[in-house]
C-alpha positions as CSV (number, residue, x, y, z in Angstrom):
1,X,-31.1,-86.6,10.4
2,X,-27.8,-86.0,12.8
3,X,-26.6,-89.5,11.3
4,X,-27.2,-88.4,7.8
5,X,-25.2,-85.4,8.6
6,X,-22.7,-87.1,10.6
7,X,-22.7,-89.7,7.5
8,X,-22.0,-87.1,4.9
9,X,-19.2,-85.3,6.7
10,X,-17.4,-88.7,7.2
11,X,-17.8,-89.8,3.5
12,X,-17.5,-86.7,1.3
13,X,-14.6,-85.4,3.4
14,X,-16.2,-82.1,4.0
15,X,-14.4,-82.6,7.5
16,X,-10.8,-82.7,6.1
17,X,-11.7,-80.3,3.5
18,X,-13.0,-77.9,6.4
19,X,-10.1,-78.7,8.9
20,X,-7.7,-77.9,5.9
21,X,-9.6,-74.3,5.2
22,X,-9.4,-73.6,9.1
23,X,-5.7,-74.7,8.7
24,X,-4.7,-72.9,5.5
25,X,-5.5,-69.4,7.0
26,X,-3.7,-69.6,9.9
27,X,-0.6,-70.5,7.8
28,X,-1.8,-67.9,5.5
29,X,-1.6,-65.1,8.9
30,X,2.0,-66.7,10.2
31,X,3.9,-66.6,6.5
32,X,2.2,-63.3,6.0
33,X,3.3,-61.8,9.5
34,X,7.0,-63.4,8.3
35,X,6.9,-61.7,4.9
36,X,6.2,-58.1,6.7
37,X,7.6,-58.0,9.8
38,X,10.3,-60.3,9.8
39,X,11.2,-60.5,5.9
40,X,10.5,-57.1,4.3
41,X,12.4,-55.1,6.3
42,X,15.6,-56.8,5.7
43,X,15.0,-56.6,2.1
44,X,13.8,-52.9,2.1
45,X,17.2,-52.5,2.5
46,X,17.7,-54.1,-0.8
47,X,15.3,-52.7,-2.5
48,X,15.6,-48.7,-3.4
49,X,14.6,-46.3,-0.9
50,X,11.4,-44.0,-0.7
51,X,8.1,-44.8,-2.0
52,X,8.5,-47.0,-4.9
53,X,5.1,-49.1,-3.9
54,X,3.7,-45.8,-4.7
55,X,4.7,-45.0,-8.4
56,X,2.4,-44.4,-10.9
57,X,1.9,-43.7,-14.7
58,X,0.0,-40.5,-14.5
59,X,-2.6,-40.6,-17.5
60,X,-4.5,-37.4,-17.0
61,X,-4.6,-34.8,-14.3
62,X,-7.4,-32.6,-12.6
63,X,-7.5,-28.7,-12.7
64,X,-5.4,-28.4,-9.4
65,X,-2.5,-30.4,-10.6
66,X,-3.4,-33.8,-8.7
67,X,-3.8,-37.1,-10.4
68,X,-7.3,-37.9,-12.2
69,X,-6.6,-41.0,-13.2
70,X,-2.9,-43.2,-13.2
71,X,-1.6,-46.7,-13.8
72,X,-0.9,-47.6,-10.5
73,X,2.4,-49.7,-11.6
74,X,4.1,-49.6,-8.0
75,X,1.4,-51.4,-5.9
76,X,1.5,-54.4,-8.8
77,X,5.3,-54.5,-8.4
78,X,4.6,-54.9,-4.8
79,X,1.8,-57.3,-5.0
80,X,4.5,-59.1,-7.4
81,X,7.4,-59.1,-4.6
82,X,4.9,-59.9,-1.7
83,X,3.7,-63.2,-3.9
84,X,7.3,-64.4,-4.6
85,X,8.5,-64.1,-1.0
86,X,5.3,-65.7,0.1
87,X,5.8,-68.6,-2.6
88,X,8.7,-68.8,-1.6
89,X,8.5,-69.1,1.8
90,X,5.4,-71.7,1.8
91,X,7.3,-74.0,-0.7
92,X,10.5,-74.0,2.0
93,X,8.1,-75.2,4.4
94,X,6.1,-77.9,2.7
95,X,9.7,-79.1,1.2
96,X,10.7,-79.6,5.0
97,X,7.6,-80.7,6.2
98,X,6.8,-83.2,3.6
99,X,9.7,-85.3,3.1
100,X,9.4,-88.5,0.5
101,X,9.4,-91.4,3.0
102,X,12.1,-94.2,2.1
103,X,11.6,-96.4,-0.7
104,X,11.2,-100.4,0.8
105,X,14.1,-101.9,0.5
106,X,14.1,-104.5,-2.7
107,X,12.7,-108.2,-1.9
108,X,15.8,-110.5,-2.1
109,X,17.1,-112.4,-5.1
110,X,19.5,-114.4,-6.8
111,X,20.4,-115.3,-10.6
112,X,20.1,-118.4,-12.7
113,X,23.0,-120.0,-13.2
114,X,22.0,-120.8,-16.7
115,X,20.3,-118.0,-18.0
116,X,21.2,-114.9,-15.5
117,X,17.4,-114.4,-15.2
118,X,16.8,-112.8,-11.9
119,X,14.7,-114.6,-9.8
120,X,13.2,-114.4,-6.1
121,X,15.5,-115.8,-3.3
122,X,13.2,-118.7,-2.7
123,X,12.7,-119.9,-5.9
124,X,13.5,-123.6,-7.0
125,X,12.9,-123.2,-10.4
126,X,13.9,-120.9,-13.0
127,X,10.8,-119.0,-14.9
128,X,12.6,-118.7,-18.2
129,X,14.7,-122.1,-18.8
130,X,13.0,-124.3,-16.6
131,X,16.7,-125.2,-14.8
132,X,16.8,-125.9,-10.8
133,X,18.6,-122.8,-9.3
């Protein structure tokens, strides 16, 4: 049974899958300590002053003058602003981290002297006109 098991982790890639979860969170905790502690305060000082995660659309009002009920507008624009920073942020680092690698270099050729046909360096023969290159 501990083969089967050991079988099934190795061939369905529950393993990588799992190891990428565990991974993804704890890049999830560090990009979301940068957004609040290291990003948000700089651009609080951007952004106007005072409680504006806080505003709302009143819709109607209890008997002492509180809110009954509001459109809570404020914590959607800040959901909004979080999600961008955080976007942004994760697709910096995946653009750093996952650079293209080179493309091979092209295999070597030459052209028929007859035809202009590209051809690979060690060929004899041309493909198209039959000539010796």
């Amino acid at each position: 049974m501990l083969e089967e098991f050991k079988a099934f982790l190795t061939k369905s890639n529950a393993l990588a899958l799992a190891i990428g979860v565990i991974i993804g969170g704890a890049v999830g905790k560090v990009v979301g300590s940068l957004v609040s502690d290291v990003l948000m305060p700089v651009i609080s000082l951007i952004i106007p002053g005072g409680t504006w995660r806080e505003l709302q659309w009143v819709l109607s009002t209890n008997p002492d003058g509180t809110p009954a009920s509001a459109v809570t507008y404020g914590k959607f624009l800040g959901s909004v602003v979080d999600f961008l920073i955080i976007a942004t942020v994760v697709f910096l680092i995946v653009k750093a981290a996952m650079k293209p690698a080179p493309a091979p270099p092209a295999p070597p050729t030459k052209d028929c002297p007859e035809c202009l046909e590209t051809l690979p360096q060690a060929a004899r023969k041309c493909r198209a006109c039959g000539s010796a290159v």
